[in-house]
N, C-alpha and C positions, 0 to 999 in steps of 0.2 A: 787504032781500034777503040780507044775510049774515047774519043770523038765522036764514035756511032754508038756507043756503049748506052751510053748517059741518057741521050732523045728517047732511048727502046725503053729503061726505063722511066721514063718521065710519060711516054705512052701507055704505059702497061699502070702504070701510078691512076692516072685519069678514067683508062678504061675502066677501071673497077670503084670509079664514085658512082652511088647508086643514085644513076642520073632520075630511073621510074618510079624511084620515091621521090625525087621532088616534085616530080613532075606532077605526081598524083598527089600530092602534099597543097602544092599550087590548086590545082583543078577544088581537092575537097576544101580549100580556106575559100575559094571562091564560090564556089556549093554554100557553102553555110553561112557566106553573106548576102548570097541574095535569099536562103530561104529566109534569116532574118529580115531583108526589107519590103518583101512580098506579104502580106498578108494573106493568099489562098496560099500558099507554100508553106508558113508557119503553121496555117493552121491544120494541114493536109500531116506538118510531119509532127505537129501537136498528138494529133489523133492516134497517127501508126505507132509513136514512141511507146506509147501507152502498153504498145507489146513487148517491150524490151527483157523488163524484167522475167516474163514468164519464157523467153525463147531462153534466157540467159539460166531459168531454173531448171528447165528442163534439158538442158545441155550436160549442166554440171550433175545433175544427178545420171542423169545417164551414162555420161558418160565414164564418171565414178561405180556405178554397178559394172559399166560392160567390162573396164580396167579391171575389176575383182576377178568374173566371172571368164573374163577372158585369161586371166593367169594361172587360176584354178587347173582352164582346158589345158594349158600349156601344159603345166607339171602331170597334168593325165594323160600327155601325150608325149612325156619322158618318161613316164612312170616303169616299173621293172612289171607291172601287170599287164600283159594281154589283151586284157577283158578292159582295164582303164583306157588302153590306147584306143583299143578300138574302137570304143565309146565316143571318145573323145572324138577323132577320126572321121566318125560319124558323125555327129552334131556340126561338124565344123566346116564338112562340106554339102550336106543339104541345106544350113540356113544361109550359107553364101551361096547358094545359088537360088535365092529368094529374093525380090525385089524388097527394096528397106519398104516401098510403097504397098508392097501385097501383104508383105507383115505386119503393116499399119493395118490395114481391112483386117486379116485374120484375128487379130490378135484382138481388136476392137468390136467383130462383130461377130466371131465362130468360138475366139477360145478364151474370153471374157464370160460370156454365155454359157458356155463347158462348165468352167473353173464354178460359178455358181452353182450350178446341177450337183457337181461332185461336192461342194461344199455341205451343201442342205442336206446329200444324202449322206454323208459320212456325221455329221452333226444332227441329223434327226431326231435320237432321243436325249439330247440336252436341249433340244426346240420344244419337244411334244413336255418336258419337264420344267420350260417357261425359265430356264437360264436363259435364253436371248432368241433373238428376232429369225425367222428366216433370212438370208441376205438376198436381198432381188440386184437385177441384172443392174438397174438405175443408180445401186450403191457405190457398184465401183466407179471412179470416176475416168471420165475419157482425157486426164490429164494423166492420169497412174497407168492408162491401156497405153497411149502411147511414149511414156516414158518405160515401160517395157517392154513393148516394141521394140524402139530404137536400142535399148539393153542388150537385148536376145541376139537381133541385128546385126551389129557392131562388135560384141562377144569373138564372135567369130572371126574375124578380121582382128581384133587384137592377139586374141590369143597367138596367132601367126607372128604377130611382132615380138611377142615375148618368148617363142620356142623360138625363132631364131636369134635374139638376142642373148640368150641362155645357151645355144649350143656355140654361138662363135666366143664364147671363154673356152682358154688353153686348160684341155681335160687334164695335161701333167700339174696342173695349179688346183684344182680338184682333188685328184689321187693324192699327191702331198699333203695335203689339208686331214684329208680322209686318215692317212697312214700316221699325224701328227693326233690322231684321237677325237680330231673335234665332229661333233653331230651332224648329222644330215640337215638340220638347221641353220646350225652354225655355218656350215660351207656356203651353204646358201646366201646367209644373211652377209657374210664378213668376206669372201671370196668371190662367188658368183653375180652376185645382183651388182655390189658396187663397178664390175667392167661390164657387167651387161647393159646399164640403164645409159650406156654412152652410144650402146649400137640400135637401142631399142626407144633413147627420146625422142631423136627426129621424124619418124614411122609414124612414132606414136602420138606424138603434137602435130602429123600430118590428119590422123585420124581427126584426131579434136578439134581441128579447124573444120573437116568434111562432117564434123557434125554440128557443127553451128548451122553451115549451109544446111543439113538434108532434115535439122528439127525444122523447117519451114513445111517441109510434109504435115509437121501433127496439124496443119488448119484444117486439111480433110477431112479432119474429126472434130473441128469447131473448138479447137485450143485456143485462146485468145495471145496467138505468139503475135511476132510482126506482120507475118503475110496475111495470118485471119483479120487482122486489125485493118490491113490494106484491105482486103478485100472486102469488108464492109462499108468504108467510108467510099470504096470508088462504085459498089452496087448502088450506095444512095448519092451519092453527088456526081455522078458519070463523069468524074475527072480523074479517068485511067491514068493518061498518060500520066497528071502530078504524081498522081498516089502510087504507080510501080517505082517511078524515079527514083522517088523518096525511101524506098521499099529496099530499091537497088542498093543506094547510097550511106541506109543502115547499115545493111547487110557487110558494104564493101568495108566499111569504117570498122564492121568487129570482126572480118577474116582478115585483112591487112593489119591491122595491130594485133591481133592475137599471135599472126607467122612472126611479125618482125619479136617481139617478144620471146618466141621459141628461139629465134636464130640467136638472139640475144644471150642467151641459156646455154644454145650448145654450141656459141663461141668461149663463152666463159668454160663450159665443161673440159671444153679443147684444148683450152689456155692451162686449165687447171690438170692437165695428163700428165705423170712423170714423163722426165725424156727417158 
């Protein structure tokens, strides 16, 4: 029997080298030497780079508000009120069932526009008293519309990660805590979050990566991310095909390092579990 033992595992050993990372490891060092020796390739991904930064700013901010704002929901949809679930409850499933795309449009051309109206008119007599300016529509910018968009968005979908990360801790580790005197904070802070944030990383750095991909939407509103960047140099140089490649091959280089990174994290968290 350890004759056959041994081959099974020595199979089982192999099957799990992560052969489509190298594979893709391969492909992108070959990718990046030829757009090195290419001159319309370098300069196609000279161009698009130029958006890196601002996909990458508008990622982390948002993605940082919707993480608040989504946990907030969460705890209002534990909460002992009624009236907070319901709330909650409510928000959480009309804006998922929003396209992140429609809420780009809304939020950029109906309730940007709103928010103005009700501004001027709740501030009117500190305007008509020359403390400050009317705000017009053109103040706010369409890098803050669609970084609140994508907030509002996403909200909703985290909050889901963190009610159910919060409710698979063992409620008897809760009550103890409770019956030991310490605060509703404290439970929280010292009890709860620490085994929560093991069932609620992976979810939740699943999110983070789909919003790296879906900040390519804010170009619709002329955000100078990656894809607006593409999309201008290939309107004026009709060299589609480089400039989505290249577009592509950004794209792939900050969801692929972003996931391997999260796995990185929550093998280390894994590692890190009492027995």
């Amino acid at each position: 029997m350890s004759g056959t033992t041994a081959p099974t595992h020595r199979r089982t050993a192999a099957s799990e080298f992560p052969y489509w990372l190298a594979a893709f490891a391969c492909l992108a060092l070959a990718a990046a030497i030829f757009i090195a020796a290419s001159d319309l390739y370098a300069q196609v991904f000279s161009a698009v780079s130029r958006g890196i930064a601002v996909t990458v700013l508008v990622t982390l901010i948002a993605f940082t508000l919707a993480s608040a704002l989504g946990l907030g929901l969460a705890l209002m949809q534990l909460s002992g009120s009624v009236i907070l679930r319901q709330t909650a409850r409510f928000y959480v499933e009309i804006i998922r069932g929003v396209p992140i795309l429609v809420l780009l449009f809304w939020i950029a051309f109906a309730g940007a526009p709103a928010f103005v109206a009700a501004w001027n008119a709740l501030t009117g007599p500190l305007q008509a008293a020359g403390w400050f300016d009317a705000l017009q529509v053109r103040d706010v910018s369409l890098l803050w519309r669609a970084i609140i968009a994508l907030t509002i968005g996403y909200s909703a979908f985290i909050s889901e990660v963190f009610r159910a990360g919060i409710q698979s801790v063992d409620i008897g580790q809760v009550e103890a805590a409770k019956a030991l005197g310490l605060s509703r904070y404290r439970r929280f802070r010292h009890i709860v979050l620490p085994q929560a944030i093991r069932t609620i990383l992976p979810p939740l750095g699943n999110d983070f990566v789909a919003m790296v991909k879906d900040s390519s939407l804010v170009s619709v509103l002329g955000v100078a991310d990656i894809t607006q960047m593409g999309k201008i140099y290939a309107a004026g140089s009709f060299r589609f095909f480089e400039t989505y490649s290249i577009v592509a091959y950004i794209y792939l280089l900050l969801t692929i390092s972003l996931s391997l990174a999260l796995r990185a994290l929550e093998d280390r968290m894994r590692k890190g579990r009492p027995a």
